[in-house]
FIKOLVEX-269909 format. One record per residue: residue number from 1; x, y negated, z negated of N, C-alpha, C, O, CB in turn. Coordinates in nm, 2 decimals. Glycine has a CB too. Layout:
<rs>
[NUM [X Y Z] [X Y Z] [X Y Z] [X Y Z] [X Y Z]]
...
</rs>
This chain:
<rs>
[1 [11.45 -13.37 -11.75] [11.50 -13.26 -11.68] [11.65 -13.24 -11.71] [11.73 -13.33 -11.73] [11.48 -13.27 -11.53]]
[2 [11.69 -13.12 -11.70] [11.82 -13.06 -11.70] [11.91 -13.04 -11.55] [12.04 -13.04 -11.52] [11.79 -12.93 -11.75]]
[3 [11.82 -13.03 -11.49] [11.88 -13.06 -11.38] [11.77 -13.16 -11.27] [11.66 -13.19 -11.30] [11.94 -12.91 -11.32]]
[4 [11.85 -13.18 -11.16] [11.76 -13.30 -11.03] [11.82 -13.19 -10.90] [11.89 -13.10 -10.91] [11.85 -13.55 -11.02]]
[5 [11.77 -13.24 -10.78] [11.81 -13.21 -10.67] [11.77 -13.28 -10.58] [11.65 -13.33 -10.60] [11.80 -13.10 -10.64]]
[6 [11.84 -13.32 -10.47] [11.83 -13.38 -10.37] [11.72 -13.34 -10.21] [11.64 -13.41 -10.16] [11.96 -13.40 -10.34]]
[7 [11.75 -13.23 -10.18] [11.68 -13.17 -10.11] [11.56 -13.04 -10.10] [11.46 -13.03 -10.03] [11.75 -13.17 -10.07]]
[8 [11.64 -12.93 -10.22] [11.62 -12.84 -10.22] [11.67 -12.77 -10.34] [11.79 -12.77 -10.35] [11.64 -12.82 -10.12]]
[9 [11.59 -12.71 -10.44] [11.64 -12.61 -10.54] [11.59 -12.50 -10.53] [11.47 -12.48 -10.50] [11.62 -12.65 -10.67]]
[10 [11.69 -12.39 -10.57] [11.56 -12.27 -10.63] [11.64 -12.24 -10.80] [11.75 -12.23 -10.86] [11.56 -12.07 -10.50]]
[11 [11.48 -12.22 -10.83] [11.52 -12.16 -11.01] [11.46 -12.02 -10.97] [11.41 -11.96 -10.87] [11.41 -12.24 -11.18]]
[12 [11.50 -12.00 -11.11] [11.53 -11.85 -11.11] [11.56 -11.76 -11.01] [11.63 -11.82 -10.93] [11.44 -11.79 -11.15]]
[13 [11.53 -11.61 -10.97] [11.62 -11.51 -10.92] [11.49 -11.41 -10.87] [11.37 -11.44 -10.89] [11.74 -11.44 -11.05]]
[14 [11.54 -11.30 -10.80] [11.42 -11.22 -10.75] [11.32 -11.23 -10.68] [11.31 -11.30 -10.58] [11.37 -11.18 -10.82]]
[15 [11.21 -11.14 -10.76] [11.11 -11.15 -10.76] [11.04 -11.31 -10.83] [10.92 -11.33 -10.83] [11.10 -11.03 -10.82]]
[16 [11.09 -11.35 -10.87] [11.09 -11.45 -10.97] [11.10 -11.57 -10.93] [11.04 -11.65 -11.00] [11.17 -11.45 -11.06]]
[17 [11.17 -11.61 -10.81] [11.25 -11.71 -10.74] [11.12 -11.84 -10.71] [11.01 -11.82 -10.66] [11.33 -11.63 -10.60]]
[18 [11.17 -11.95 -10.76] [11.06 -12.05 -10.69] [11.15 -12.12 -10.62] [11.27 -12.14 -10.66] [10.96 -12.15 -10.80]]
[19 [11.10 -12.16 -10.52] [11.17 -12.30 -10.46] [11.09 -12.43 -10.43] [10.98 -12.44 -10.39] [11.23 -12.28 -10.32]]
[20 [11.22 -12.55 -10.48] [11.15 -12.65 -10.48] [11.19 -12.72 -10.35] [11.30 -12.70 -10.30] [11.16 -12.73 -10.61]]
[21 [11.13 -12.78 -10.32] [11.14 -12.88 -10.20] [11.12 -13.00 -10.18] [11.01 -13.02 -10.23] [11.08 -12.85 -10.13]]
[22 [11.18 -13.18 -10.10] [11.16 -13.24 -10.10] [11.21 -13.25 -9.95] [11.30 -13.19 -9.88] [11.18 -13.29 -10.21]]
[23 [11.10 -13.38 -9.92] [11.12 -13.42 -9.69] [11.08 -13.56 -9.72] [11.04 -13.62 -9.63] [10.96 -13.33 -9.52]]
[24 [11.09 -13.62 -9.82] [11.04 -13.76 -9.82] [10.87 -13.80 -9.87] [10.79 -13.72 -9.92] [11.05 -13.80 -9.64]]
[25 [10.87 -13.99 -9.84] [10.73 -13.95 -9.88] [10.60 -13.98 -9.84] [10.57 -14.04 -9.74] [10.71 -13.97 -9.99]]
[26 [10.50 -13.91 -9.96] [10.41 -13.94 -9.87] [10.30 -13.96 -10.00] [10.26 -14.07 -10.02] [10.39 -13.81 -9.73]]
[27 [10.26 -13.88 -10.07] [10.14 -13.91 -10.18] [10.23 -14.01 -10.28] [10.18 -14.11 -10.33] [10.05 -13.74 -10.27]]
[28 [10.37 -13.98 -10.31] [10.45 -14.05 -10.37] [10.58 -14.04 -10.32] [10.58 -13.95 -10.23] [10.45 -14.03 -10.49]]
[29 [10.68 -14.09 -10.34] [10.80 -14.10 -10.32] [10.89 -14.01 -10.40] [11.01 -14.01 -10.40] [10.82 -14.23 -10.34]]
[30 [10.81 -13.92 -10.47] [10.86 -13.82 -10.53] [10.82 -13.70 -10.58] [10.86 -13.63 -10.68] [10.89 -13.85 -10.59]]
[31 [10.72 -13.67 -10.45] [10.66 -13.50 -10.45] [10.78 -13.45 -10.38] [10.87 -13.49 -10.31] [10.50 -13.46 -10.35]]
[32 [10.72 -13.27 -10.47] [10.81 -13.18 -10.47] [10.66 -13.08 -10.43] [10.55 -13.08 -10.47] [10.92 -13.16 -10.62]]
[33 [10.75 -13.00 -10.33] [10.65 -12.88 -10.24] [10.71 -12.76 -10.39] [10.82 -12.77 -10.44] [10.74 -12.83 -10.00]]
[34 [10.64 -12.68 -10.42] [10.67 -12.53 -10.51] [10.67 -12.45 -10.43] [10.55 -12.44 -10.41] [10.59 -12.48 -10.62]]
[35 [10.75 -12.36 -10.35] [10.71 -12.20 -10.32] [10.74 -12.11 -10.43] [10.85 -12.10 -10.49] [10.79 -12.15 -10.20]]
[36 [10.60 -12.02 -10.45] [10.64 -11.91 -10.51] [10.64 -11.81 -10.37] [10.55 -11.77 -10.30] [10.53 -11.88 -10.64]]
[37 [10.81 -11.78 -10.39] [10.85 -11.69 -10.28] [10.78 -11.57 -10.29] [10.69 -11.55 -10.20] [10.99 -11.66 -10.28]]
[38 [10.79 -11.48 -10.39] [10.72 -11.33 -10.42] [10.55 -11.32 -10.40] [10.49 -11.22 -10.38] [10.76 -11.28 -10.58]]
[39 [10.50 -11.45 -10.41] [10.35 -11.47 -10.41] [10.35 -11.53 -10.27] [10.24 -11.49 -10.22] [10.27 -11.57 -10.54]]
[40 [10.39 -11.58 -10.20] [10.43 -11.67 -10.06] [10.34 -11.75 -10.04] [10.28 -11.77 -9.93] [10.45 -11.59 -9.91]]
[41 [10.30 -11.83 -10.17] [10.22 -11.97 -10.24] [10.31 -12.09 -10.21] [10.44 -12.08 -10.19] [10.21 -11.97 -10.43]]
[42 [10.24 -12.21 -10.19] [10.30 -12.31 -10.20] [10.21 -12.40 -10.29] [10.09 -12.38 -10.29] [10.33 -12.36 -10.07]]
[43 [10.27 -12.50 -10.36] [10.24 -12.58 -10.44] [10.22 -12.71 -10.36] [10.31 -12.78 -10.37] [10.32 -12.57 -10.53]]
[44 [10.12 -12.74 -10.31] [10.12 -12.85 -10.26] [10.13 -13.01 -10.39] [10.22 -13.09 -10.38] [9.98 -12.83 -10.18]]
[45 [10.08 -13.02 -10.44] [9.96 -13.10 -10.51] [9.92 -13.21 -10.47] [9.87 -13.20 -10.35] [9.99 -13.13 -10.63]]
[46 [9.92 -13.34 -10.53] [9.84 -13.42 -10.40] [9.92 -13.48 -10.30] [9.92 -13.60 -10.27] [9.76 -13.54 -10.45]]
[47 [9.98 -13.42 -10.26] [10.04 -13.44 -10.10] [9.92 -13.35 -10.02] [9.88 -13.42 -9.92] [10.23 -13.35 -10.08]]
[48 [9.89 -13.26 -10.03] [9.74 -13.20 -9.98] [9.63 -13.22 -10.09] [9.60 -13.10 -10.12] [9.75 -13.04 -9.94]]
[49 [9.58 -13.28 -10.14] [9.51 -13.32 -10.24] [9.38 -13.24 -10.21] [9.31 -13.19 -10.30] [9.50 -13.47 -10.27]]
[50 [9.34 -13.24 -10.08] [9.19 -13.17 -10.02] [9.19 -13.25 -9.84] [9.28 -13.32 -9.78] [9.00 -13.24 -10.16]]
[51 [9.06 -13.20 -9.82] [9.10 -13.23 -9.68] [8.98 -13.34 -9.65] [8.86 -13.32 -9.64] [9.11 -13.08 -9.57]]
[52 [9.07 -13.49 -9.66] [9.00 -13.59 -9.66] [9.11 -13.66 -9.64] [9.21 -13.60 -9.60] [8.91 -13.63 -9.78]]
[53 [9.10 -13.82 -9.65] [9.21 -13.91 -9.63] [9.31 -13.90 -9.73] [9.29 -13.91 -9.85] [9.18 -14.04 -9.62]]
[54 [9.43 -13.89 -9.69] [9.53 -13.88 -9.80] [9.55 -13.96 -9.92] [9.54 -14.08 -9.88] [9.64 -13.88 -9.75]]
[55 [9.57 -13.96 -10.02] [9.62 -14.02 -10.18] [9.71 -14.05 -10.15] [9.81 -13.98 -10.17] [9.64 -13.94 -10.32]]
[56 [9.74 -14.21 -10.09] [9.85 -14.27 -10.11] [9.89 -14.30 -10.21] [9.80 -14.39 -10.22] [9.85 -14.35 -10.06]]
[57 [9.96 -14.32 -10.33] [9.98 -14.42 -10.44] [10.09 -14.49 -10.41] [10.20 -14.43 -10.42] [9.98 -14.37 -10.58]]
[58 [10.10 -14.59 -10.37] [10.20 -14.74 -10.29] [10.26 -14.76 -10.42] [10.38 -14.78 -10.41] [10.11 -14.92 -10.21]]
[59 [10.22 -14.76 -10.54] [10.25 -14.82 -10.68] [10.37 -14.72 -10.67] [10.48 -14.78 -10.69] [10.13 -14.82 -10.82]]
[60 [10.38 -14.60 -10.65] [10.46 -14.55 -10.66] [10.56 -14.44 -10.56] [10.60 -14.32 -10.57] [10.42 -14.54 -10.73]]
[61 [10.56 -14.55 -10.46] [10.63 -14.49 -10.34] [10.56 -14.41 -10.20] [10.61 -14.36 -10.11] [10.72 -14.39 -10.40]]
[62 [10.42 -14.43 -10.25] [10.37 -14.31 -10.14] [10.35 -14.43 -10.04] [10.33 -14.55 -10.07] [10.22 -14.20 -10.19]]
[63 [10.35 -14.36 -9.90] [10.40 -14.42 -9.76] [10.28 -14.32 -9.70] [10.26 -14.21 -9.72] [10.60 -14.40 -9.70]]
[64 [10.22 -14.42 -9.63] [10.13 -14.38 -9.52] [10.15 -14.36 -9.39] [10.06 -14.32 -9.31] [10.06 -14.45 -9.51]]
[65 [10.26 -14.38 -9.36] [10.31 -14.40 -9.24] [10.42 -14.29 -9.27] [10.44 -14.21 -9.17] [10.37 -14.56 -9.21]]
[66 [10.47 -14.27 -9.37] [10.55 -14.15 -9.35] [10.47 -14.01 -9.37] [10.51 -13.92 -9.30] [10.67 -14.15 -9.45]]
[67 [10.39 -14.00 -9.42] [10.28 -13.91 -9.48] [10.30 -13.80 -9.38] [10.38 -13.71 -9.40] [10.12 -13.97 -9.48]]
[68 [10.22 -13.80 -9.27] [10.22 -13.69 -9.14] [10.37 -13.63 -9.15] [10.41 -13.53 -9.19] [10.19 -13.78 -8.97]]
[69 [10.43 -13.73 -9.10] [10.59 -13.69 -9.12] [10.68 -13.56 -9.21] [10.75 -13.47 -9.21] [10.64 -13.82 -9.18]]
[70 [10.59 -13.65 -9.32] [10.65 -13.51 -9.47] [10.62 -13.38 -9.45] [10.71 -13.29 -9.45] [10.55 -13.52 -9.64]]
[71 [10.45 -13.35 -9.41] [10.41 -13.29 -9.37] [10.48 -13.18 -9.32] [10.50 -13.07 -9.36] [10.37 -13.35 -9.32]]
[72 [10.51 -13.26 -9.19] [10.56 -13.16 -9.06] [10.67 -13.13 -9.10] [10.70 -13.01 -9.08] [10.57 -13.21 -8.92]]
[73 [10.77 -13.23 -9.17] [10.94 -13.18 -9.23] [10.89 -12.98 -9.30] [10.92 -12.86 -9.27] [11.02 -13.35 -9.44]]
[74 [10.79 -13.03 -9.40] [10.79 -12.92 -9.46] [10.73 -12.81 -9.41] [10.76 -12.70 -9.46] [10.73 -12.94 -9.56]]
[75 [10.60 -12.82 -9.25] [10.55 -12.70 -9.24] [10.68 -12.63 -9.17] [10.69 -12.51 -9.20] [10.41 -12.70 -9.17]]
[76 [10.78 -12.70 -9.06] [10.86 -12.65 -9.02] [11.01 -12.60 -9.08] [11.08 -12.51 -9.03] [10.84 -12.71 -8.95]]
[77 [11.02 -12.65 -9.17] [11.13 -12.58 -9.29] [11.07 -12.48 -9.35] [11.12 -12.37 -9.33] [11.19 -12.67 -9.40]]
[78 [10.95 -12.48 -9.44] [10.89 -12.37 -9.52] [10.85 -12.22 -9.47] [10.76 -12.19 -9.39] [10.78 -12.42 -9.57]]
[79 [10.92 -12.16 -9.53] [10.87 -12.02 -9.39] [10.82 -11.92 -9.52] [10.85 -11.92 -9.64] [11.06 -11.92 -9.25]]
[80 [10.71 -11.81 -9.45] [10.68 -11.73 -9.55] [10.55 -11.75 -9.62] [10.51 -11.67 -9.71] [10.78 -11.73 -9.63]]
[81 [10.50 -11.84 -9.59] [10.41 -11.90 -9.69] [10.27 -11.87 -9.66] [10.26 -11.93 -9.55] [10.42 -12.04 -9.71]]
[82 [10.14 -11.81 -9.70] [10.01 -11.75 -9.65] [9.91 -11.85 -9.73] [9.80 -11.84 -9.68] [10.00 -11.56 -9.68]]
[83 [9.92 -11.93 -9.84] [9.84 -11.98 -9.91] [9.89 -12.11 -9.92] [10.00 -12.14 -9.88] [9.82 -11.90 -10.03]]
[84 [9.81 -12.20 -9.98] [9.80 -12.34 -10.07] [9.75 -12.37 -10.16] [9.64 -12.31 -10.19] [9.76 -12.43 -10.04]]
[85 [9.80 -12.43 -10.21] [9.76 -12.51 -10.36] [9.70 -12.62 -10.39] [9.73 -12.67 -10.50] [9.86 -12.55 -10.43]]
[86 [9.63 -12.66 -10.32] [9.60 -12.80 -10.34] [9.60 -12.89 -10.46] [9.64 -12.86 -10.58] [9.49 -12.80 -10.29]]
[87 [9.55 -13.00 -10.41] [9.59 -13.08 -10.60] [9.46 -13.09 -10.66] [9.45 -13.08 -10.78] [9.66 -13.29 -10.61]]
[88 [9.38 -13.09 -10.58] [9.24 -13.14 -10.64] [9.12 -12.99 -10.57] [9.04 -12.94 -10.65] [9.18 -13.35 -10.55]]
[89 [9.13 -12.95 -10.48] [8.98 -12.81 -10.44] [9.04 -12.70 -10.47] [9.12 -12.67 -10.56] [8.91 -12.77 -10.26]]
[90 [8.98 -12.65 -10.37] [9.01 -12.46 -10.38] [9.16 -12.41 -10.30] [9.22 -12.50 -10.24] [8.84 -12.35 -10.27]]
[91 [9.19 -12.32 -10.29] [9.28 -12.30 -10.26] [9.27 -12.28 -10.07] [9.16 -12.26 -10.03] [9.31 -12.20 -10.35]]
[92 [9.36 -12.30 -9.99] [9.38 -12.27 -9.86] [9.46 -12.23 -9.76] [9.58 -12.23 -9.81] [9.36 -12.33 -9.84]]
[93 [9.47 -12.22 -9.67] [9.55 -12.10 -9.58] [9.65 -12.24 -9.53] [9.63 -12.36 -9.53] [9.44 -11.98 -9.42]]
[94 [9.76 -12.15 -9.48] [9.88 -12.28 -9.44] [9.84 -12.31 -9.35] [9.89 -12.42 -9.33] [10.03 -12.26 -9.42]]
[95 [9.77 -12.28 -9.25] [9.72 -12.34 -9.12] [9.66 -12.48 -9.20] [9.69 -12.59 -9.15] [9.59 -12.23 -9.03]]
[96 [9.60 -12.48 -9.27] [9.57 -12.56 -9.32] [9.63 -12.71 -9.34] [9.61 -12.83 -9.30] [9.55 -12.51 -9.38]]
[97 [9.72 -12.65 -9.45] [9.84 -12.75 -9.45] [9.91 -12.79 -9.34] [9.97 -12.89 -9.35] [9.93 -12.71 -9.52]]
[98 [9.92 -12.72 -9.22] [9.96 -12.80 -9.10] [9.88 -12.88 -9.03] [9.94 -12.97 -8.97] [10.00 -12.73 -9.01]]
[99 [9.74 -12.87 -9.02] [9.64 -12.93 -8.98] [9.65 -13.04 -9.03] [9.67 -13.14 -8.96] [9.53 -12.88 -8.99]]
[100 [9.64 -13.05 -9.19] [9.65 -13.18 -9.22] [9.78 -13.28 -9.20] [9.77 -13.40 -9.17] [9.62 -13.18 -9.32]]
[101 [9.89 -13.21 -9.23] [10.00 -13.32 -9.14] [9.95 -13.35 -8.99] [10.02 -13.43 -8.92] [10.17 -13.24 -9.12]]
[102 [9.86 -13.31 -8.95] [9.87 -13.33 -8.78] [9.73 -13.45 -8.81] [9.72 -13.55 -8.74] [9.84 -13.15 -8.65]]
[103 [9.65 -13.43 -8.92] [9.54 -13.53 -8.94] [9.60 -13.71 -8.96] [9.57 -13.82 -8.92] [9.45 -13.46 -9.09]]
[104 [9.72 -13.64 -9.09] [9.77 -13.75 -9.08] [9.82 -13.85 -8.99] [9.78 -13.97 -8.97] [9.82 -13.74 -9.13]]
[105 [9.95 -13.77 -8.91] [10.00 -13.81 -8.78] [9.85 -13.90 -8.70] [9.84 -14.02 -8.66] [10.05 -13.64 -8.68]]
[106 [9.80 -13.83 -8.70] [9.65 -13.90 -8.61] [9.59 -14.03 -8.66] [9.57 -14.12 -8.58] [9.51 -13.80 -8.62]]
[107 [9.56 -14.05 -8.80] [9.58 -14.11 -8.87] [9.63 -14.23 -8.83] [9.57 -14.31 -8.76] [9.62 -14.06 -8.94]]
[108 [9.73 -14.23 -8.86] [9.87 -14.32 -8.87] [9.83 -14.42 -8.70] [9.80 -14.54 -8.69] [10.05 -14.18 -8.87]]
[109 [9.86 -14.31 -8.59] [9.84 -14.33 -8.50] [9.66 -14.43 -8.47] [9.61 -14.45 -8.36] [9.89 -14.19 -8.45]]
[110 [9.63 -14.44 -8.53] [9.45 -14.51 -8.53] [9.53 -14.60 -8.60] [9.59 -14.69 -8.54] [9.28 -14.42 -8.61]]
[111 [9.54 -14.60 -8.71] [9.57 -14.76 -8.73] [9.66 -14.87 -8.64] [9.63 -14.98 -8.60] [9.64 -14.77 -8.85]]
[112 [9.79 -14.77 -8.64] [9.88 -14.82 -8.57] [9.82 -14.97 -8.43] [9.84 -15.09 -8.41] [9.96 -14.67 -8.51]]
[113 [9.74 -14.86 -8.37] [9.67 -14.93 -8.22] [9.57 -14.97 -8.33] [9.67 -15.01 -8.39] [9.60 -14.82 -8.05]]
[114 [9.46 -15.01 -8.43] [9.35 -15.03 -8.45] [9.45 -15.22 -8.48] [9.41 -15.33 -8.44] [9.26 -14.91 -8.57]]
[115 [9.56 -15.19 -8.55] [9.63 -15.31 -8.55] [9.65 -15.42 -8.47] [9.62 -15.53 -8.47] [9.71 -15.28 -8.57]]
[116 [9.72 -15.34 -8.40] [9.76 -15.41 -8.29] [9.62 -15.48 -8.20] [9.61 -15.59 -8.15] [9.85 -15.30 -8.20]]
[117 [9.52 -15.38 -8.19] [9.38 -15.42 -8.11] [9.40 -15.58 -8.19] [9.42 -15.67 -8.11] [9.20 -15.31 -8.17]]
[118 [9.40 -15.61 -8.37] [9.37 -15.72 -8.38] [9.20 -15.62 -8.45] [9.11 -15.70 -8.44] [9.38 -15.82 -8.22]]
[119 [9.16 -15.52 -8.50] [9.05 -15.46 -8.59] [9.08 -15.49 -8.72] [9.20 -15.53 -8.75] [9.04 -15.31 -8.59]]
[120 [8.99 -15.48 -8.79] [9.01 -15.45 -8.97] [9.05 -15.34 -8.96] [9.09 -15.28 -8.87] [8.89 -15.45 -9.09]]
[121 [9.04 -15.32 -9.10] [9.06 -15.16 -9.13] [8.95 -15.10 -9.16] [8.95 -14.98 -9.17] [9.14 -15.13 -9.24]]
[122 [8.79 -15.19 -9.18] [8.65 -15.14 -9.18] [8.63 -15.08 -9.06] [8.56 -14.98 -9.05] [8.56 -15.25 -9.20]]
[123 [8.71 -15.15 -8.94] [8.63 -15.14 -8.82] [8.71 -15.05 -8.74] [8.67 -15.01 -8.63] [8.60 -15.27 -8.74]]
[124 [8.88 -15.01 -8.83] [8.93 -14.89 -8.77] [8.89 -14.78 -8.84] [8.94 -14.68 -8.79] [9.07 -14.90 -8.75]]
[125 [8.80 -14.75 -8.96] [8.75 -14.69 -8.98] [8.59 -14.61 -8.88] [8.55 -14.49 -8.87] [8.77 -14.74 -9.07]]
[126 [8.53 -14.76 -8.83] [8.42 -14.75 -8.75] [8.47 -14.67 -8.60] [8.40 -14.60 -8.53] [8.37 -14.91 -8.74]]
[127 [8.56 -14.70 -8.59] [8.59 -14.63 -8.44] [8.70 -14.54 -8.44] [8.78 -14.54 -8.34] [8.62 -14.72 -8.32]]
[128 [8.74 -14.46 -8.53] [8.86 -14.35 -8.57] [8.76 -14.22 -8.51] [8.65 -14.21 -8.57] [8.92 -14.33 -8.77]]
[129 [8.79 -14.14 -8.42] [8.77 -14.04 -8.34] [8.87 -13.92 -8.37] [8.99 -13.95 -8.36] [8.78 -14.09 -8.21]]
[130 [8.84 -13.79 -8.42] [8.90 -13.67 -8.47] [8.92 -13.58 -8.40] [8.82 -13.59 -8.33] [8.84 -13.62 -8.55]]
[131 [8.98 -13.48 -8.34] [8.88 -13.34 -8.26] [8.84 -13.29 -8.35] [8.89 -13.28 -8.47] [8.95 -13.23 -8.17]]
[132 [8.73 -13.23 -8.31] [8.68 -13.13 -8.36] [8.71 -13.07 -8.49] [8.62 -13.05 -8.57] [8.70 -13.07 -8.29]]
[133 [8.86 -13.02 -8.52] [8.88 -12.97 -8.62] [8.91 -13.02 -8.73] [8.97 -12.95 -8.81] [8.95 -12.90 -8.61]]
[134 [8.87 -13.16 -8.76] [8.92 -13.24 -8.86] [8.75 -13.26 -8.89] [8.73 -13.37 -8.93] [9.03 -13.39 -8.81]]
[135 [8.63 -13.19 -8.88] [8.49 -13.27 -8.84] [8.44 -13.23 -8.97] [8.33 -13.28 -8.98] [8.39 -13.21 -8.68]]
[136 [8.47 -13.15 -9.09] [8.50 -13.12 -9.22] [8.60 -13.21 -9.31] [8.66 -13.19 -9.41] [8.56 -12.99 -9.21]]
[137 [8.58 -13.31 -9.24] [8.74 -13.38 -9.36] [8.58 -13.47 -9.39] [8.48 -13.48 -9.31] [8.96 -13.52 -9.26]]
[138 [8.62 -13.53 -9.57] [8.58 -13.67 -9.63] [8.64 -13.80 -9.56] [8.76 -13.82 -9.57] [8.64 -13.67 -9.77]]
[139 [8.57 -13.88 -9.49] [8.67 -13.96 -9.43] [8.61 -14.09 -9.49] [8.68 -14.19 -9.51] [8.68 -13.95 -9.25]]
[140 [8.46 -14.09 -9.53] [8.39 -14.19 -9.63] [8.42 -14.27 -9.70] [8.40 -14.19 -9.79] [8.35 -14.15 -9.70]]
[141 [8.46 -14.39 -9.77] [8.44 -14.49 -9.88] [8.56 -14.43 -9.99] [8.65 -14.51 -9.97] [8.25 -14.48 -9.93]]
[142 [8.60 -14.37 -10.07] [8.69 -14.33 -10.16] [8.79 -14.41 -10.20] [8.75 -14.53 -10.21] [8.74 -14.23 -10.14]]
[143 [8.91 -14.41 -10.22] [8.99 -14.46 -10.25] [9.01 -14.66 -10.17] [9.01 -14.76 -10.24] [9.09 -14.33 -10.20]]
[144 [9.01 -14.63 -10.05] [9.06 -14.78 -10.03] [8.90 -14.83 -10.00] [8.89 -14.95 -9.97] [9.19 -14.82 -9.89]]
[145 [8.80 -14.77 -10.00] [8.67 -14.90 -9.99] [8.63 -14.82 -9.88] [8.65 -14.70 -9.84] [8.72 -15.10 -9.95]]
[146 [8.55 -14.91 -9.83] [8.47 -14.91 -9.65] [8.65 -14.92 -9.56] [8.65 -14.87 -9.45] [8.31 -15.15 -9.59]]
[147 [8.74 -14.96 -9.60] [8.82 -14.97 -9.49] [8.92 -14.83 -9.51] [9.01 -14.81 -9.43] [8.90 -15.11 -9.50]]
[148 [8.88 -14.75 -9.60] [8.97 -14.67 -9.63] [9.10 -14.64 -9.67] [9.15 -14.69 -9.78] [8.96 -14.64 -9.59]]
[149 [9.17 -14.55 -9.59] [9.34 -14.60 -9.63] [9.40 -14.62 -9.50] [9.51 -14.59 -9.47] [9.43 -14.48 -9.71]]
[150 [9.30 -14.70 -9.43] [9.33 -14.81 -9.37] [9.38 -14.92 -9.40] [9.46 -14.98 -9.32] [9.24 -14.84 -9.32]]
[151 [9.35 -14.99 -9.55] [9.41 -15.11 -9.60] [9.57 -15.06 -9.61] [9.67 -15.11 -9.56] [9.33 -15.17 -9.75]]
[152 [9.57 -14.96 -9.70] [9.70 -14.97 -9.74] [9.82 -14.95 -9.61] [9.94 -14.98 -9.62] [9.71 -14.87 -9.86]]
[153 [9.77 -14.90 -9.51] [9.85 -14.83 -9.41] [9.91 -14.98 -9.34] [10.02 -15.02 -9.32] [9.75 -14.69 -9.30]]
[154 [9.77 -15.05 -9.31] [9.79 -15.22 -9.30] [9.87 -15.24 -9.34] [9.97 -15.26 -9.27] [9.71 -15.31 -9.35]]
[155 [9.88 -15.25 -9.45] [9.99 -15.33 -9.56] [10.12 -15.27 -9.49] [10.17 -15.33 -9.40] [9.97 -15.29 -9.76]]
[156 [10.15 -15.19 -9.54] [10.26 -15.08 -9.46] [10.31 -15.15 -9.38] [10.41 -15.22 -9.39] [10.21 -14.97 -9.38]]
[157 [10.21 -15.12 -9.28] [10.31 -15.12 -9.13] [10.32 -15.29 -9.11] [10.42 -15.33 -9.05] [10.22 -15.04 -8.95]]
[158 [10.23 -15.40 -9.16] [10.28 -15.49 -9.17] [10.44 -15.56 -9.21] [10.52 -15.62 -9.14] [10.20 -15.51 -9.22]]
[159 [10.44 -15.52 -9.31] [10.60 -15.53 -9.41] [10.65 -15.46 -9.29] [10.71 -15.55 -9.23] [10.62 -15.43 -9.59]]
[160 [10.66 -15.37 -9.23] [10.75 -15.34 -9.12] [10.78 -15.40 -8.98] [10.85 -15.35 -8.89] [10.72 -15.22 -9.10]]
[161 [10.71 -15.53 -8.96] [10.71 -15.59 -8.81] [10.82 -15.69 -8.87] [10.87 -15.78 -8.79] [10.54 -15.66 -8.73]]
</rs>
């Protein structure tokens, strides 16, 4: 790259204008949100990957525990925005993308106590409770096993006591 930024860039001008964005992390330690301002798109990619348990990759900075967090930095700074981008389905409305920072937050919050109970992460998978509007998420077997991304969040918040 020719240029880096710390918080916030925009390239180009106009009609034209994209802005990039960074709140910390969460699928990695170095996603960047895209708004296309004139289209009022956002570029998620797999920071909203689809609406299932989030794509941590730990190998490379992504934080489960901050995840929800990023989230919310971005739904509440990003203004303007009617669409998403996801990394992996179809496209979706920003409600969306706030829902899932709030899935995560929830998330987070189930392990946190499933921990402390003294659970696996099989068995905080076995008793993780949603409302309603999460009753469409993949929450199944994928990425971390029967325990989900329960193990890694473990790991996590462990290293942090």
């Amino acid at each position: 790259p020719d240029r880096t930024y710390t918080d916030r860039l925009t390239l180009l001008g106009g009609n034209d204008a994209i802005d990039l964005y960074y709140f910390g992390a969460a699928h990695t330690n170095g996603d960047t949100f895209v708004v296309f301002r004139n289209r009022r798109v956002l570029h998620a990619g797999d920071v909203f990957a689809n609406t299932a348990q989030p794509f941590i990759d730990a190998t490379n900075g992504g934080s489960g525990i901050a995840y929800g967090e990023t989230i919310g930095k971005a739904a509440s700074a990003i203004k303007g925005v009617d669409t998403v981008i996801t990394g992996h389905t179809d496209v979706k409305k920003w409600q969306d993308f706030v829902d899932f920072g709030e899935f995560n937050r929830l998330f987070l919050e189930h392990a946190r106590a499933s921990l402390t109970a003294g659970r696996t992460p099989e068995q905080a998978m076995a008793t993780l409770q949603l409302p309603d509007k999460f009753k469409g998420y993949t929450l199944t077997g994928g990425r971390g096993g029967p325990g989900g991304n329960f193990n890694l969040i473990y790991e996590e918040l462990k290293k942090g006591q």
